[in-house]
C-alpha positions as CSV (number, residue, x, y, z in Angstrom):
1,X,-19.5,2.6,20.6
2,X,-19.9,2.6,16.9
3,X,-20.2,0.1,14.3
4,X,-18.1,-0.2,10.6
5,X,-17.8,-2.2,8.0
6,X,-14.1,-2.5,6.4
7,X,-14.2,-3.7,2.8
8,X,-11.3,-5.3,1.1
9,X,-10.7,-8.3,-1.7
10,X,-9.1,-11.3,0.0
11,X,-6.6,-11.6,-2.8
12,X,-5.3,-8.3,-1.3
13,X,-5.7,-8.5,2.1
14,X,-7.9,-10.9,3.8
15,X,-8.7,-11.1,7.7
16,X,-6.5,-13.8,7.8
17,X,-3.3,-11.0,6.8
18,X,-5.3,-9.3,9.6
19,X,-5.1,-11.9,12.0
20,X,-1.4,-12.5,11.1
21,X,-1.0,-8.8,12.6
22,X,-1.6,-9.9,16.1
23,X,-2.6,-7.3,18.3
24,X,-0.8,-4.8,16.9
25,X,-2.7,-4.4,13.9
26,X,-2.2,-2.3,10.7
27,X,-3.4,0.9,9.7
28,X,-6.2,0.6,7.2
29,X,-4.7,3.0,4.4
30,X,-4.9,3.4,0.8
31,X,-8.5,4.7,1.3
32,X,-8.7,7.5,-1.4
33,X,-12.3,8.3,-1.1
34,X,-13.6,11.6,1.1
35,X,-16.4,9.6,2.4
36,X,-14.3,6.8,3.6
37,X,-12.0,8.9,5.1
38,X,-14.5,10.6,7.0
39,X,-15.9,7.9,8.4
40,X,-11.8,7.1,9.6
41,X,-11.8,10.2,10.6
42,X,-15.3,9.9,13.5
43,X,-13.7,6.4,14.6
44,X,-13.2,6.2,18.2
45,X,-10.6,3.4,20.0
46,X,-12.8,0.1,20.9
47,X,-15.2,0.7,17.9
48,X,-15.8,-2.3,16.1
49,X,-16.1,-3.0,12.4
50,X,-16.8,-6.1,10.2
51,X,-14.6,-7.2,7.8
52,X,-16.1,-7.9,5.0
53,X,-14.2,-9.9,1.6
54,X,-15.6,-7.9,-1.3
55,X,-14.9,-9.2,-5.1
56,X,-13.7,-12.6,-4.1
57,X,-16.4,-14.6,-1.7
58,X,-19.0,-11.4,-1.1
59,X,-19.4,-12.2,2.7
60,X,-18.1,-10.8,6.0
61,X,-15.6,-13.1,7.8
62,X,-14.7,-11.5,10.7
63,X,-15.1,-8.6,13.2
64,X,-12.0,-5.5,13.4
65,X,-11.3,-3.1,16.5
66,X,-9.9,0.2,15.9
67,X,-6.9,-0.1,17.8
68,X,-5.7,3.9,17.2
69,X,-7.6,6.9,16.0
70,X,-7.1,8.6,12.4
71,X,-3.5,9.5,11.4
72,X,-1.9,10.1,8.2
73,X,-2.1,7.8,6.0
74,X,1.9,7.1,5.4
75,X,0.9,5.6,1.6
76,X,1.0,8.7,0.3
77,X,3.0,12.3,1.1
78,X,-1.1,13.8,0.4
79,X,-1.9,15.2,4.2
80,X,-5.3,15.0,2.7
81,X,-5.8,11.0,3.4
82,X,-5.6,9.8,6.7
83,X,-6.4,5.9,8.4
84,X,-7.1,4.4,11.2
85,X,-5.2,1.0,12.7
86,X,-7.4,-2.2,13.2
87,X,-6.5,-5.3,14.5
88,X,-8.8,-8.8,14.1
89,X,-11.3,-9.0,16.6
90,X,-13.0,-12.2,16.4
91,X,-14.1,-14.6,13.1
92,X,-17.8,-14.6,12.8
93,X,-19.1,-18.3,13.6
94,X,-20.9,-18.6,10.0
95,X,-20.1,-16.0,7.1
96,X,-22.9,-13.5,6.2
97,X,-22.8,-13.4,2.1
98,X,-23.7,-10.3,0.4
99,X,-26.9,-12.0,-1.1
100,X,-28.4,-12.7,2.3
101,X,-28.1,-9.3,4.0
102,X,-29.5,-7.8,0.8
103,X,-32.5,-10.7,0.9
104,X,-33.1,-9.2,4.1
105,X,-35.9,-6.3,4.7
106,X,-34.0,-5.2,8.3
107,X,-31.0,-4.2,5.8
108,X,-32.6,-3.0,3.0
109,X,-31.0,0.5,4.2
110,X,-27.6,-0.8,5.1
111,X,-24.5,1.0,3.4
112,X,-23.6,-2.3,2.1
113,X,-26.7,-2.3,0.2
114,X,-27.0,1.0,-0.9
115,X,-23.5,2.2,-1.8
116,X,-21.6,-1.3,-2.7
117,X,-18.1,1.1,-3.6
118,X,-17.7,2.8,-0.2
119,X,-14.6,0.8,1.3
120,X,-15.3,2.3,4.8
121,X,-18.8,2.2,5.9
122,X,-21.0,3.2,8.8
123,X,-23.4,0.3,10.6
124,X,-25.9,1.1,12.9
125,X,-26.9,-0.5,15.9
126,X,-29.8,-2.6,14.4
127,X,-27.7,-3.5,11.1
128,X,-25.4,-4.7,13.8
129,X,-27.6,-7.0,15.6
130,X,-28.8,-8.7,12.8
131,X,-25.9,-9.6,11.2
132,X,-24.5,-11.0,14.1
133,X,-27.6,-12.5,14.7
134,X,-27.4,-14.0,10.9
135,X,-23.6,-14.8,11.8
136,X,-24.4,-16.7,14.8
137,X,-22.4,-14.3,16.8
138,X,-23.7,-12.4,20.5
139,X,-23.9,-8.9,19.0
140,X,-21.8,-7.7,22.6
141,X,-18.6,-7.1,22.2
């Protein structure tokens, strides 16, 4: 399994819209940067991805689950862009705010920390254990 972190401004779309989807989910589209699409584009079904509220409150809320592999994206007639679907996951127990995981040393690497723009992000295995650990959440799926 592999680890993500989805970006978006709650004003937009929040988890909550996500949560609203039900299990269906949405596909995650309007992504219209190469490096975010390619990180779509190595998703697997069952990977799991925070969902973090960037602009507006700076934290990650909740957890997304890929729920279908990268398609084109149908915001655009561009075959170029391509998204996956996600679908809410689970809330995270206590909100990790963008302060604390760049106070701590374990992330100083994180994508989060190093390239704030990127909408889709990898997370590796140890990023993911901390947060969840700093979100109060069992780091298992």
């Amino acid at each position: 399994m592999n680890y993500w972190l989805f970006k978006s401004e709650p004003s937009v779309f929040s988890f909550e819209a996500l949560k609203a989807k039900g299990k269906a989910g949405t596909q995650w589209d309007g992504v219209r940067n190469y490096a975010a699409r390619n990180n779509m584009k190595a998703m697997q079904i069952g990977d799991l991805g925070f969902f973090y509220h960037s602009n507006e409150g700076l934290d990650i809320v909740g957890i997304a689950e890929v729920c279908a592999l990268a398609h084109p994206d149908t915001t655009t007639d561009d075959p170029r862009w391509e998204c996956v679907d996600i679908r809410a996951f689970k809330d995270v127990p206590k909100p990790v705010t963008l302060e604390q995981v760049k106070a701590n040393p374990k992330l100083a690497e994180m994508a989060l920390v190093r390239l704030g723009r990127l909408s889709v992000q990898p997370v590796t295995p140890a990023e993911w254990k901390e947060v969840c650990r700093m979100a109060e959440l069992n780091p298992a799926p």
